[in-house]
mmJSON file of the N, C-alpha and C atoms, coordinates in Angstrom:
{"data_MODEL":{"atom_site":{
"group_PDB":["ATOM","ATOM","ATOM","ATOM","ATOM","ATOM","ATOM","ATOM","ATOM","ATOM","ATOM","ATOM","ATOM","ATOM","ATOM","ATOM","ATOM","ATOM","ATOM","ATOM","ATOM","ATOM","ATOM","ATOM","ATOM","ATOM","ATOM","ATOM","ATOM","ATOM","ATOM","ATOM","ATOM","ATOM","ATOM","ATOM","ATOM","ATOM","ATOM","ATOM","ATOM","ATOM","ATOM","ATOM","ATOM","ATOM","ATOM","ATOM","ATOM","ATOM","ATOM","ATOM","ATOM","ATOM","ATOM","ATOM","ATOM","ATOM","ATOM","ATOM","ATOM","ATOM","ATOM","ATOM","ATOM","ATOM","ATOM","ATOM","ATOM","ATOM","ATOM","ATOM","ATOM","ATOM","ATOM","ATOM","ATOM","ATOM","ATOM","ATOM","ATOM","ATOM","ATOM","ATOM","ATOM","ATOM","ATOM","ATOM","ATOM","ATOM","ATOM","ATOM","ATOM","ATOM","ATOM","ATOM","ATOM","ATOM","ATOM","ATOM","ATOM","ATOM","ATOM","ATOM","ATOM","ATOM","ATOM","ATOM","ATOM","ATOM","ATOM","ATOM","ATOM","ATOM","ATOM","ATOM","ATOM","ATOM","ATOM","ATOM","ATOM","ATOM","ATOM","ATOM","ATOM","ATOM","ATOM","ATOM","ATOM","ATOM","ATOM","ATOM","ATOM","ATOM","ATOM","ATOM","ATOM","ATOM","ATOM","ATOM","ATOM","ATOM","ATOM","ATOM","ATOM","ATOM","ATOM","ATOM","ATOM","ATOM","ATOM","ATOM","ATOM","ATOM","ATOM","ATOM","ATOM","ATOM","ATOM","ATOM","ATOM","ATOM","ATOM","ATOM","ATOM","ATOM","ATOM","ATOM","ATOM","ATOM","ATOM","ATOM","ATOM","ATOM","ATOM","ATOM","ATOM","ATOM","ATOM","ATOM","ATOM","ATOM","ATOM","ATOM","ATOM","ATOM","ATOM","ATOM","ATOM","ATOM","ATOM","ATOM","ATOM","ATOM","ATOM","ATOM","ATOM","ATOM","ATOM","ATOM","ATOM","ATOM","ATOM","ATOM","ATOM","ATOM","ATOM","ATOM","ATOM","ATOM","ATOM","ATOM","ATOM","ATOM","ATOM","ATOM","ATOM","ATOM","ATOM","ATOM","ATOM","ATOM","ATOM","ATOM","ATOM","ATOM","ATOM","ATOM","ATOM","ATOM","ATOM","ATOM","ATOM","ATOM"],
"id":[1,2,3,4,5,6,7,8,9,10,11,12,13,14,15,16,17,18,19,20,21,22,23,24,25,26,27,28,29,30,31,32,33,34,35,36,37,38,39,40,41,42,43,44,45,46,47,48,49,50,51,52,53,54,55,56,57,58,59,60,61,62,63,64,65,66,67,68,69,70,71,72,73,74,75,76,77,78,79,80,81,82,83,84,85,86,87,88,89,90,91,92,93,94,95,96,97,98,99,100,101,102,103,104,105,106,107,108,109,110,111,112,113,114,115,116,117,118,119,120,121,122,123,124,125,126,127,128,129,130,131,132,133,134,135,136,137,138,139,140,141,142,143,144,145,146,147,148,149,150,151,152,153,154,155,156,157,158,159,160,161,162,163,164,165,166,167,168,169,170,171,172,173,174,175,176,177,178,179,180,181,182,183,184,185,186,187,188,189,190,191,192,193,194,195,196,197,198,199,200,201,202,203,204,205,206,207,208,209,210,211,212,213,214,215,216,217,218,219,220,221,222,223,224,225,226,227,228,229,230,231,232,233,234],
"type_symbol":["N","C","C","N","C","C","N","C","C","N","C","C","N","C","C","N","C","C","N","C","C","N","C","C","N","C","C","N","C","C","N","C","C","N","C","C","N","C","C","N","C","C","N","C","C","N","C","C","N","C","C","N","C","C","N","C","C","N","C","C","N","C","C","N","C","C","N","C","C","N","C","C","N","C","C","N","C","C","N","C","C","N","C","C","N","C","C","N","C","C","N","C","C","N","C","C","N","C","C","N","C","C","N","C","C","N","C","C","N","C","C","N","C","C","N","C","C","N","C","C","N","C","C","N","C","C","N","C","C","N","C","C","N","C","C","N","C","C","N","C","C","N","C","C","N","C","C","N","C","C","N","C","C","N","C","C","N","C","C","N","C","C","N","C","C","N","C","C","N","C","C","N","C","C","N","C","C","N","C","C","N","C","C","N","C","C","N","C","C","N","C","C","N","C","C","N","C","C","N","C","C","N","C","C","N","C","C","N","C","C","N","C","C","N","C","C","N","C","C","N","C","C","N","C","C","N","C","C","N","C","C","N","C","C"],
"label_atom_id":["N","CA","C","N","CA","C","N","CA","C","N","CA","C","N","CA","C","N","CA","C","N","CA","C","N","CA","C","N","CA","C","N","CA","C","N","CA","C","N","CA","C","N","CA","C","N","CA","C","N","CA","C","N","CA","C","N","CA","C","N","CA","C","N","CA","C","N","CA","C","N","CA","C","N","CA","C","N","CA","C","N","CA","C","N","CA","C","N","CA","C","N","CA","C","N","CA","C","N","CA","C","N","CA","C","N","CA","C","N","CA","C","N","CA","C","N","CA","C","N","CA","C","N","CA","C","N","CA","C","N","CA","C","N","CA","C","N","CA","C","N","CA","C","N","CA","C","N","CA","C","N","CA","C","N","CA","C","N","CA","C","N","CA","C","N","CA","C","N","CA","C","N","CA","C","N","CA","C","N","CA","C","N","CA","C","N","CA","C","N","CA","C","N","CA","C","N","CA","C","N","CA","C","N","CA","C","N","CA","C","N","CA","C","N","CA","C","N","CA","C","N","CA","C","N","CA","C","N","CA","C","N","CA","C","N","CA","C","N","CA","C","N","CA","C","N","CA","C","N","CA","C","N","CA","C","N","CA","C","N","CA","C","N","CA","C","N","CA","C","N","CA","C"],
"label_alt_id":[null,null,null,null,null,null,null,null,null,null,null,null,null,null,null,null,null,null,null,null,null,null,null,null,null,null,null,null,null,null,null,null,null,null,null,null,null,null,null,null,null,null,null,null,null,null,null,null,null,null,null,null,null,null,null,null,null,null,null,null,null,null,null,null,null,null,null,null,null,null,null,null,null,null,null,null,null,null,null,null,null,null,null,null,null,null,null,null,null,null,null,null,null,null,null,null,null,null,null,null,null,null,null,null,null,null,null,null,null,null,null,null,null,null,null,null,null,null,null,null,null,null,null,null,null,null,null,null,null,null,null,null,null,null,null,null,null,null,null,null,null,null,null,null,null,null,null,null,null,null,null,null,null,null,null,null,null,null,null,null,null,null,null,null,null,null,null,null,null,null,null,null,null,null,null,null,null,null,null,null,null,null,null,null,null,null,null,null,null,null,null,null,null,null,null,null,null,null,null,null,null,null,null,null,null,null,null,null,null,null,null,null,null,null,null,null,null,null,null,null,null,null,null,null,null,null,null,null,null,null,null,null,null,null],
"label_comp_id":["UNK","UNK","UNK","UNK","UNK","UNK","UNK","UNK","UNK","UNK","UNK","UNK","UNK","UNK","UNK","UNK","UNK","UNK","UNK","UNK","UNK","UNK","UNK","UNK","UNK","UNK","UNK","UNK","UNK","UNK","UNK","UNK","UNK","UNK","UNK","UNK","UNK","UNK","UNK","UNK","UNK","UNK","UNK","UNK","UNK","UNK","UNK","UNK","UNK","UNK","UNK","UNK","UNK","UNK","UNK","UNK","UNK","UNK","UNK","UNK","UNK","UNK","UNK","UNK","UNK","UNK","UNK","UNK","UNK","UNK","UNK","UNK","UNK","UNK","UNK","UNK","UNK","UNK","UNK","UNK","UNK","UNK","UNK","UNK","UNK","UNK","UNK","UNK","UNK","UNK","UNK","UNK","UNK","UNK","UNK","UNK","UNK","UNK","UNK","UNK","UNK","UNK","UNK","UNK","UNK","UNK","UNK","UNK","UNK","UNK","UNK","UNK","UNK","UNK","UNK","UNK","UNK","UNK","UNK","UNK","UNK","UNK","UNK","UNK","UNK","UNK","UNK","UNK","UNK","UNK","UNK","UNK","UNK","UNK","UNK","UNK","UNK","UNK","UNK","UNK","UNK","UNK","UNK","UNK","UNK","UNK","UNK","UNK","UNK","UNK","UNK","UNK","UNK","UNK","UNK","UNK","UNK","UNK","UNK","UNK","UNK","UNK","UNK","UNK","UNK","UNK","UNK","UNK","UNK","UNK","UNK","UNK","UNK","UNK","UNK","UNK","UNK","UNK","UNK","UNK","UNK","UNK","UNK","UNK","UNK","UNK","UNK","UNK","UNK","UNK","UNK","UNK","UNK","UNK","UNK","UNK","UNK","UNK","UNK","UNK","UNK","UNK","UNK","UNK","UNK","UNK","UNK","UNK","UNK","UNK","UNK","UNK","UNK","UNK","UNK","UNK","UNK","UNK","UNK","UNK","UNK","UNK","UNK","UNK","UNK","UNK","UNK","UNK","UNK","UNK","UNK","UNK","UNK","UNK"],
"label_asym_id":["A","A","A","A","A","A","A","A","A","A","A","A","A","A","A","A","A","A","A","A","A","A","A","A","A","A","A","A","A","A","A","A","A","A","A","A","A","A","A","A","A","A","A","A","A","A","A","A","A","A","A","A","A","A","A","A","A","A","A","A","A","A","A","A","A","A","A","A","A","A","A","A","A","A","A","A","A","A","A","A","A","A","A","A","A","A","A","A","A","A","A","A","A","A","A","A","A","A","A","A","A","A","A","A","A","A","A","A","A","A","A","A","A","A","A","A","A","A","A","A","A","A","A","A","A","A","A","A","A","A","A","A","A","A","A","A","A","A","A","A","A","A","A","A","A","A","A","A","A","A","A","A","A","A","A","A","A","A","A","A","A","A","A","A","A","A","A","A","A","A","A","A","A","A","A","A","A","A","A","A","A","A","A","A","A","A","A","A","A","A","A","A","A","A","A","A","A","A","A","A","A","A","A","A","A","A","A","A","A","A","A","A","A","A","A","A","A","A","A","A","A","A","A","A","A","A","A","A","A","A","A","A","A","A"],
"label_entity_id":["1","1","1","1","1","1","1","1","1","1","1","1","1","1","1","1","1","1","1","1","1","1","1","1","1","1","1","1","1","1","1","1","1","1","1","1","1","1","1","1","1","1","1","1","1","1","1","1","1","1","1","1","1","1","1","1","1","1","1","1","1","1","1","1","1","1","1","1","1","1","1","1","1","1","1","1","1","1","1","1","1","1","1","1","1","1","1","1","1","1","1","1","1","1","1","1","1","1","1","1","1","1","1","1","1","1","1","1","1","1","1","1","1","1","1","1","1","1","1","1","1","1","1","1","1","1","1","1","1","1","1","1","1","1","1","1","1","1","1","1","1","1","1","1","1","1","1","1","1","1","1","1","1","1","1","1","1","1","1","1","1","1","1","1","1","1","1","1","1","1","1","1","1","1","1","1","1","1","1","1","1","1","1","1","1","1","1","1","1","1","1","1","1","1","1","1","1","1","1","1","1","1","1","1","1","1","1","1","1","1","1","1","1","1","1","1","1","1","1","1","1","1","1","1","1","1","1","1","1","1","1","1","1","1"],
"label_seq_id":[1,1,1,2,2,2,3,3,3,4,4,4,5,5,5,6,6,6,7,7,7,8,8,8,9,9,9,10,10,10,11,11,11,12,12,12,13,13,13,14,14,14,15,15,15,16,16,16,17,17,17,18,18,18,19,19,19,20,20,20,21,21,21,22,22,22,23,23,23,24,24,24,25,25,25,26,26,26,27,27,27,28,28,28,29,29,29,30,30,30,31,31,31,32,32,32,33,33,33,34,34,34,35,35,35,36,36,36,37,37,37,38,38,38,39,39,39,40,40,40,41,41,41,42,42,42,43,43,43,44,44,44,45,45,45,46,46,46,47,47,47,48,48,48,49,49,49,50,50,50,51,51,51,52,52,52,53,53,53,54,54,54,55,55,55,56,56,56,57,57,57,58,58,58,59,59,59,60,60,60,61,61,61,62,62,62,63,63,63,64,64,64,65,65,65,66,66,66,67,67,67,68,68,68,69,69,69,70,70,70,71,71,71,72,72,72,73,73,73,74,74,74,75,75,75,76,76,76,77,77,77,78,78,78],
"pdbx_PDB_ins_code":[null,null,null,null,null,null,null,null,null,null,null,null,null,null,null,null,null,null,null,null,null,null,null,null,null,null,null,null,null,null,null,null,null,null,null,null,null,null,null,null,null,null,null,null,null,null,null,null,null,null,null,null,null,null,null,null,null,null,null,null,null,null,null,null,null,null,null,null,null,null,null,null,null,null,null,null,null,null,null,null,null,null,null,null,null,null,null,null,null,null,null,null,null,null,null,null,null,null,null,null,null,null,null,null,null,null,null,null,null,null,null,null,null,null,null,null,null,null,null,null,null,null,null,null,null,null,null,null,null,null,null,null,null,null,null,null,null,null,null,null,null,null,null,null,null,null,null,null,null,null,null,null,null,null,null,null,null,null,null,null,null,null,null,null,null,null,null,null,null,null,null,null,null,null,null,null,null,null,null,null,null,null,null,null,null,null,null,null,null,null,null,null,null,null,null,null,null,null,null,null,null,null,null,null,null,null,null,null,null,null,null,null,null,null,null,null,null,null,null,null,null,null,null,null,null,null,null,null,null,null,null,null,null,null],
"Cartn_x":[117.57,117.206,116.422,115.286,114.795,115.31,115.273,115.36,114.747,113.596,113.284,114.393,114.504,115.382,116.606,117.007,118.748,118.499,118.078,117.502,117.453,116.696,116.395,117.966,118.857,120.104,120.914,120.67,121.677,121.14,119.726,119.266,120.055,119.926,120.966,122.569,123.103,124.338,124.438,123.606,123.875,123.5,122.917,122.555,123.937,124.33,125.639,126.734,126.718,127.632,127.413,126.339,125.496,126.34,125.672,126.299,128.465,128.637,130.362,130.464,129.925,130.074,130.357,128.545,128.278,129.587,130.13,131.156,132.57,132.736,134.117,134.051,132.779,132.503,132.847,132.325,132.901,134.296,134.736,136.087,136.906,136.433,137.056,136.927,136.128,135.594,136.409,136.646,137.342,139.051,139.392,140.73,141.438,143.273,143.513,144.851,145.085,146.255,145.647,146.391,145.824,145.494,146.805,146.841,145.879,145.734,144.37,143.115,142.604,141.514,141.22,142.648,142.286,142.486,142.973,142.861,141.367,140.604,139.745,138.562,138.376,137.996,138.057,138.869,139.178,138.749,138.635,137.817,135.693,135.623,134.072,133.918,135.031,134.443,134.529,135.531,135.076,133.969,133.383,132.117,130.945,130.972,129.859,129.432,130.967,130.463,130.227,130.263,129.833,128.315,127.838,126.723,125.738,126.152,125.615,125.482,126.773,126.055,125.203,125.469,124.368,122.86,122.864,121.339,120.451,121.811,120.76,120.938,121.547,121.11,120.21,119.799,118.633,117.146,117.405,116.746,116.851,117.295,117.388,116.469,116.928,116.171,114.875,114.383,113.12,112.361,112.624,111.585,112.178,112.959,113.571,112.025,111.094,110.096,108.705,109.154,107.693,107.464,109.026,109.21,108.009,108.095,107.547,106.375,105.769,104.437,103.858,104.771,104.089,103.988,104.26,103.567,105.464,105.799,107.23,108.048,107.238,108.027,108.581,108.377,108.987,109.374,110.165,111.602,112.579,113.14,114.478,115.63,116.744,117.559,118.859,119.177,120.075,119.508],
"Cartn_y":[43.915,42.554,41.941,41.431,40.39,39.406,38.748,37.77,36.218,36.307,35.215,35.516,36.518,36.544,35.833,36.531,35.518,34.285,34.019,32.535,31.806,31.941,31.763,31.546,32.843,33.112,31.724,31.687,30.439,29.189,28.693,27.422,27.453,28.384,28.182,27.92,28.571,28.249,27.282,26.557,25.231,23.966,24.144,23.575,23.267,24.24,24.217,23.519,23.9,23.096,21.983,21.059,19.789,19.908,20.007,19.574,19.107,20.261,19.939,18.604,18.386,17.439,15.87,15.922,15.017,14.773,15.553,15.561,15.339,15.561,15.093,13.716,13.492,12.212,10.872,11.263,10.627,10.468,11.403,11.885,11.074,10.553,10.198,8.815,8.437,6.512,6.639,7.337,7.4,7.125,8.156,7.954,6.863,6.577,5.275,5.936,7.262,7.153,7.416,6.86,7.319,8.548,9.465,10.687,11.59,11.662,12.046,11.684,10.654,10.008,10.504,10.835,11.261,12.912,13.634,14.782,15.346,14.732,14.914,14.483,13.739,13.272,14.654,15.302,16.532,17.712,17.911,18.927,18.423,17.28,16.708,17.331,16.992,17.148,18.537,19.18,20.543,21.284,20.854,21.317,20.84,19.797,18.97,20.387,20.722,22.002,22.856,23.657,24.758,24.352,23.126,22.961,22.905,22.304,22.217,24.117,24.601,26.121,26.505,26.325,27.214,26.511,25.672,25.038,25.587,25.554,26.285,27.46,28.526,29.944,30.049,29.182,29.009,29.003,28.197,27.913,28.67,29.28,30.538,31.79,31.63,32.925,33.076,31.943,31.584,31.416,31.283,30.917,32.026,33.432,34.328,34.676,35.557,35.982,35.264,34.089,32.921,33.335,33.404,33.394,34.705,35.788,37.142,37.107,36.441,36.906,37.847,38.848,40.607,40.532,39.262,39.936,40.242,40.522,40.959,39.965,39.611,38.622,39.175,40.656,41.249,42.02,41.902,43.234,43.083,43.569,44.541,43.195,42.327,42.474,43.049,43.869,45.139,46.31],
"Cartn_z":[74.311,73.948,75.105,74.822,75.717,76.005,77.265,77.887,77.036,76.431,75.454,74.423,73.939,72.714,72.424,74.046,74.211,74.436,75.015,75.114,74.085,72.773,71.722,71.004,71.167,70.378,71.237,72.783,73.452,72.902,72.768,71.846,70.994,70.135,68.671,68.777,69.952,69.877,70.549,71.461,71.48,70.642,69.659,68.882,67.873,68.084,67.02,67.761,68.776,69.702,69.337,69.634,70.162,68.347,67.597,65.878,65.687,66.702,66.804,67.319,68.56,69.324,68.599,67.525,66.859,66.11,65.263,64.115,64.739,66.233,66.644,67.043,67.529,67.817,66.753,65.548,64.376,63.878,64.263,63.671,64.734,66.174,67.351,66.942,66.395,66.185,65.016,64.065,62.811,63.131,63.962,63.991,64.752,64.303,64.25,66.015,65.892,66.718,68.409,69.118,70.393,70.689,70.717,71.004,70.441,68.874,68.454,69.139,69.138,70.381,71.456,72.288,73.455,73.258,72.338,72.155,71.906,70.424,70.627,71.798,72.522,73.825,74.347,75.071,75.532,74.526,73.743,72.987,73.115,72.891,72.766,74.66,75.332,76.537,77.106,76.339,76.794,76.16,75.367,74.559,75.779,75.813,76.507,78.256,78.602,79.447,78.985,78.162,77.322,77.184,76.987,76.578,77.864,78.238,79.818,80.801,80.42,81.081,80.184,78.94,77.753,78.25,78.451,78.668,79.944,81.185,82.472,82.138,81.619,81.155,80.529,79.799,78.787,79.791,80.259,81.441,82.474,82.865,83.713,83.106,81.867,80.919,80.563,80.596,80.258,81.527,82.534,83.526,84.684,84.511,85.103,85.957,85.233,85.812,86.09,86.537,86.937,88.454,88.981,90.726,90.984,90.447,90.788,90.45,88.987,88.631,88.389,88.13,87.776,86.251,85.128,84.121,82.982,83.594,83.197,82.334,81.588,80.867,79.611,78.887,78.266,78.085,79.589,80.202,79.371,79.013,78.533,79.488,79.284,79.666,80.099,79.071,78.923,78.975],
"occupancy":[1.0,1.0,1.0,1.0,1.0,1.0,1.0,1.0,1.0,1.0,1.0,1.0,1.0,1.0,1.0,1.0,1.0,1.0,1.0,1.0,1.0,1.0,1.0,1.0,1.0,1.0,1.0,1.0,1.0,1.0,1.0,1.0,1.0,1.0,1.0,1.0,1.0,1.0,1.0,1.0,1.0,1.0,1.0,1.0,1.0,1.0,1.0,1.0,1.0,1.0,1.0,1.0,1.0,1.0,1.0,1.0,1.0,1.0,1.0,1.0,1.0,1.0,1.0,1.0,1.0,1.0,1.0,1.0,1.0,1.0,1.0,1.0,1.0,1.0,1.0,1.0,1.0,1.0,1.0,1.0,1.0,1.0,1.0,1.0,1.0,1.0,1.0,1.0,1.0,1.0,1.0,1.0,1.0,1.0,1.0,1.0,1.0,1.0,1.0,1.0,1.0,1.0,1.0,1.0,1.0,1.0,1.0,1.0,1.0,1.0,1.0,1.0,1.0,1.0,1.0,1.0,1.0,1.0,1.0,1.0,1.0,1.0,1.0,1.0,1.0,1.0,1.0,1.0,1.0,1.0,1.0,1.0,1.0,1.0,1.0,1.0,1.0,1.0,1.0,1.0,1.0,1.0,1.0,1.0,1.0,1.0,1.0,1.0,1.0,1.0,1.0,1.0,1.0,1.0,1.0,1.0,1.0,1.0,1.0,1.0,1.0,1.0,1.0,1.0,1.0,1.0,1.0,1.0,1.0,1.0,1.0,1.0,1.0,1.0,1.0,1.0,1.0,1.0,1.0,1.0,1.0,1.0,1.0,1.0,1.0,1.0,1.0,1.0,1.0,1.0,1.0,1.0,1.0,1.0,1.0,1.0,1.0,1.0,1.0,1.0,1.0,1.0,1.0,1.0,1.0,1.0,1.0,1.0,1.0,1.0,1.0,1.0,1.0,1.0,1.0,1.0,1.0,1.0,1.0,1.0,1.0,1.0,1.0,1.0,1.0,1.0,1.0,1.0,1.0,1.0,1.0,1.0,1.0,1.0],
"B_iso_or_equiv":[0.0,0.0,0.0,0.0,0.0,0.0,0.0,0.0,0.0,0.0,0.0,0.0,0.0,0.0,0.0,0.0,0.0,0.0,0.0,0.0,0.0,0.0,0.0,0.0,0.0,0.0,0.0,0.0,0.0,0.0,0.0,0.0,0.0,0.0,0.0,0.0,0.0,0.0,0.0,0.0,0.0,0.0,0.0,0.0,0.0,0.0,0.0,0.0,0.0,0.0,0.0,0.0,0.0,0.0,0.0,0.0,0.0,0.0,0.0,0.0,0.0,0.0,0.0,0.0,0.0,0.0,0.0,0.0,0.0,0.0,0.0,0.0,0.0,0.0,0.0,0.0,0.0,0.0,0.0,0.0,0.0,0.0,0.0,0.0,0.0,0.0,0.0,0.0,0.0,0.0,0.0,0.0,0.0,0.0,0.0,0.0,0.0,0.0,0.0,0.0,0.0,0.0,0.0,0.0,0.0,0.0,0.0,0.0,0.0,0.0,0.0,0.0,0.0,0.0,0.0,0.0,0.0,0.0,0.0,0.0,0.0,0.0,0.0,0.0,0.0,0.0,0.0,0.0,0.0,0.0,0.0,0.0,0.0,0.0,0.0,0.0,0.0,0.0,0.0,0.0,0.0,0.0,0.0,0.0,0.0,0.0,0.0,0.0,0.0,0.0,0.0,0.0,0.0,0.0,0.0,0.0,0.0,0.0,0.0,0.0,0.0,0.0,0.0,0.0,0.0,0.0,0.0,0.0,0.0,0.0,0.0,0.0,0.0,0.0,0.0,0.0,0.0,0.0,0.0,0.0,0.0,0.0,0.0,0.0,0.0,0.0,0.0,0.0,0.0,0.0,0.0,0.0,0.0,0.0,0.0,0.0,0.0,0.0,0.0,0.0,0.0,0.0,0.0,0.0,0.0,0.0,0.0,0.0,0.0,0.0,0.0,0.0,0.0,0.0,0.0,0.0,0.0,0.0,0.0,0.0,0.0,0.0,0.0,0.0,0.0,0.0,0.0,0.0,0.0,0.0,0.0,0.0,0.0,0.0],
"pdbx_formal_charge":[null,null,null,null,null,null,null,null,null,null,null,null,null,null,null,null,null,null,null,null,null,null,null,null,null,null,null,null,null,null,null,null,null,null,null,null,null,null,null,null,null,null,null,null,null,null,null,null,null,null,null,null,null,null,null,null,null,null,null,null,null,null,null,null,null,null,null,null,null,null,null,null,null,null,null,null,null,null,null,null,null,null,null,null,null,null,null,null,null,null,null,null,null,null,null,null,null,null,null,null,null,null,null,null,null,null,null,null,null,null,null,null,null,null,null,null,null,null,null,null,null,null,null,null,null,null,null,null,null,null,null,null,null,null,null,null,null,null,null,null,null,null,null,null,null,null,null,null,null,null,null,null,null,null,null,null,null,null,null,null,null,null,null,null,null,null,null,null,null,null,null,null,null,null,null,null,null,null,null,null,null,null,null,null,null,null,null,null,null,null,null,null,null,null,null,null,null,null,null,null,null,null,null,null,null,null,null,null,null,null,null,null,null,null,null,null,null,null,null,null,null,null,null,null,null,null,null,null,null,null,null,null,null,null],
"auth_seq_id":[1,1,1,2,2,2,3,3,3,4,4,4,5,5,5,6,6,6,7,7,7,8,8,8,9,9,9,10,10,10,11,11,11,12,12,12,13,13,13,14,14,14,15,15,15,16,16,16,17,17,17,18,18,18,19,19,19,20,20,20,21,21,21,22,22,22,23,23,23,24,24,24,25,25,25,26,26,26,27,27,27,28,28,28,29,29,29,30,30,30,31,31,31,32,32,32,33,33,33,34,34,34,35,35,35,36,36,36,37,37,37,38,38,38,39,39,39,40,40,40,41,41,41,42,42,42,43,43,43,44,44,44,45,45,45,46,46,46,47,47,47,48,48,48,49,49,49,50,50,50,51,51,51,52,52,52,53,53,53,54,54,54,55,55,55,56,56,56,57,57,57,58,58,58,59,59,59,60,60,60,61,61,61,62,62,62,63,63,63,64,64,64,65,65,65,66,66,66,67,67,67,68,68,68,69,69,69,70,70,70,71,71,71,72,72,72,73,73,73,74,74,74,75,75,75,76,76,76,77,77,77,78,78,78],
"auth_comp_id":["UNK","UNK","UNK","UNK","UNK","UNK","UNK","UNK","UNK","UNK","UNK","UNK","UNK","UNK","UNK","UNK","UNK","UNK","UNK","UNK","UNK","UNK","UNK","UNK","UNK","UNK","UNK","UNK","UNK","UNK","UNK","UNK","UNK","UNK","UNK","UNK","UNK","UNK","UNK","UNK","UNK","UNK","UNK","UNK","UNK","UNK","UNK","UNK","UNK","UNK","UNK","UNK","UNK","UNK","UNK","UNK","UNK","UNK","UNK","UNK","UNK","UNK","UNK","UNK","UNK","UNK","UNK","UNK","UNK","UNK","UNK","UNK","UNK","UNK","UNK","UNK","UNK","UNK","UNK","UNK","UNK","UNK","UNK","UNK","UNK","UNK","UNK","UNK","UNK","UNK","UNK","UNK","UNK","UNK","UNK","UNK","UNK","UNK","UNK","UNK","UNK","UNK","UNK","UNK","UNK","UNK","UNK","UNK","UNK","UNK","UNK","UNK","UNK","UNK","UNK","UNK","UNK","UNK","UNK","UNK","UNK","UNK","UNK","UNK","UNK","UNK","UNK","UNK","UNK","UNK","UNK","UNK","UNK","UNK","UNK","UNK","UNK","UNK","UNK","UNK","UNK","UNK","UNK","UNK","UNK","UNK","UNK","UNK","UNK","UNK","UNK","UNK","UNK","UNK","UNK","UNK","UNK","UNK","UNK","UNK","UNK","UNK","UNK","UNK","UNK","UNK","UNK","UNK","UNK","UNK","UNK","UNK","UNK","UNK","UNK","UNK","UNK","UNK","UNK","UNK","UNK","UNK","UNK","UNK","UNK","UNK","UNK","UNK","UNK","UNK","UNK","UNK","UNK","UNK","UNK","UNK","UNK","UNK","UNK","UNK","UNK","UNK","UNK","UNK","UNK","UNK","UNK","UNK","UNK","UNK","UNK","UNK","UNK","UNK","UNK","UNK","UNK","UNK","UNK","UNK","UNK","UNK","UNK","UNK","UNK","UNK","UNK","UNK","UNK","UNK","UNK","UNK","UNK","UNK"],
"auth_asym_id":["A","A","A","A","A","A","A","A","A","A","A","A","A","A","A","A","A","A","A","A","A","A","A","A","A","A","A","A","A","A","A","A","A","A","A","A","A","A","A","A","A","A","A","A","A","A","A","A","A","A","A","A","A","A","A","A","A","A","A","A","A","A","A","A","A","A","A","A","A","A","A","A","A","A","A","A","A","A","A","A","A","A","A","A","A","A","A","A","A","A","A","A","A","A","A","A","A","A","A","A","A","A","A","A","A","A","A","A","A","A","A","A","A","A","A","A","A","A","A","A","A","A","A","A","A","A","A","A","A","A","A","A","A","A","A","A","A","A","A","A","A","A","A","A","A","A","A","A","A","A","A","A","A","A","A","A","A","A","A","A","A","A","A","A","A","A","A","A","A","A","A","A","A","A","A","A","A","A","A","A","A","A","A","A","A","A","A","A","A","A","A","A","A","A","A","A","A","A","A","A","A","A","A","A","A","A","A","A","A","A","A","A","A","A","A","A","A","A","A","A","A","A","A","A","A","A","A","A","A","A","A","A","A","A"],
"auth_atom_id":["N","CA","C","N","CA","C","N","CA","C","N","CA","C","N","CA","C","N","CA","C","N","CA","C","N","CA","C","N","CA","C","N","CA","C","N","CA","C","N","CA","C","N","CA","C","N","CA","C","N","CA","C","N","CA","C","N","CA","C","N","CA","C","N","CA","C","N","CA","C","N","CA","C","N","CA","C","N","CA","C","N","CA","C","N","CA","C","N","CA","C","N","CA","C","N","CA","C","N","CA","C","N","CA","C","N","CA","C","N","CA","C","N","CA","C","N","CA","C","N","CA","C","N","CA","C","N","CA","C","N","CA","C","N","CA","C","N","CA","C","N","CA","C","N","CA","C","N","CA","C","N","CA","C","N","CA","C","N","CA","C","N","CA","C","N","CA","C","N","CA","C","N","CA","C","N","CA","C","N","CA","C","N","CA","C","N","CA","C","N","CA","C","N","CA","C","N","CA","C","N","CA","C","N","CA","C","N","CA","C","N","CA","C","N","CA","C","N","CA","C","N","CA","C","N","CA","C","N","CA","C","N","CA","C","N","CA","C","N","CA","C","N","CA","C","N","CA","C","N","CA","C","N","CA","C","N","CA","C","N","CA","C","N","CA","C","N","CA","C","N","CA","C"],
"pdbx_PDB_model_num":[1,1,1,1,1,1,1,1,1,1,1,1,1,1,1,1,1,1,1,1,1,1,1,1,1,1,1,1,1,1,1,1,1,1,1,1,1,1,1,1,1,1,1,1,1,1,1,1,1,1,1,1,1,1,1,1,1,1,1,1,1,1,1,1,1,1,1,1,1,1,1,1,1,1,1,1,1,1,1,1,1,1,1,1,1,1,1,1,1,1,1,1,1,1,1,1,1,1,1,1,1,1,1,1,1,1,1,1,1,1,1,1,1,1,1,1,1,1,1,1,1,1,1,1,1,1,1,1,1,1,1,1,1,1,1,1,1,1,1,1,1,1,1,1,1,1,1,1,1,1,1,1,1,1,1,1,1,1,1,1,1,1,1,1,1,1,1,1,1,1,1,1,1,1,1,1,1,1,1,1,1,1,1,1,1,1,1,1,1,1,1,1,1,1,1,1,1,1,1,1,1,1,1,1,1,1,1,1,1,1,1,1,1,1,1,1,1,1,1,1,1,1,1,1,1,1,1,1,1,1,1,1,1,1]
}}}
């Protein structure tokens, strides 16, 4: 697999993330008990890091072979 490829596959799974986020977020303004609130709070926020490494890998992946300049932009990661 290329390096764009995964990249491509980490956009998507953060995209889906970023979609959870949205839908707990609702579900967090929706609900009436504390403990739910702050439960979900703690799920939105452990997503929010998931999303955040998925993004600089993304970014890592995509701009891997700028530093070198040999051209290698569709090496093999594995």
């Amino acid at each position: 697999m290329l390096l764009q490829e995964m990249a491509k596959e980490y956009r998507s799974n953060t995209a889906l993330m970023e979609l959870r986020v949205r839908q707990l977020q609702a579900a967090r303004r929706r609900a009436r008990q504390p403990e739910v609130r702050y439960r979900l709070k703690q799920r939105i926020n452990c997503l929010q890091g998931f999303i955040n490494e998925s993004r600089k890998a993304v970014f890592m992946m995509e701009h891997y072979y700028e530093r070198g300049g040999d051209g290698h932009e569709n090496r093999a990661a594995v």
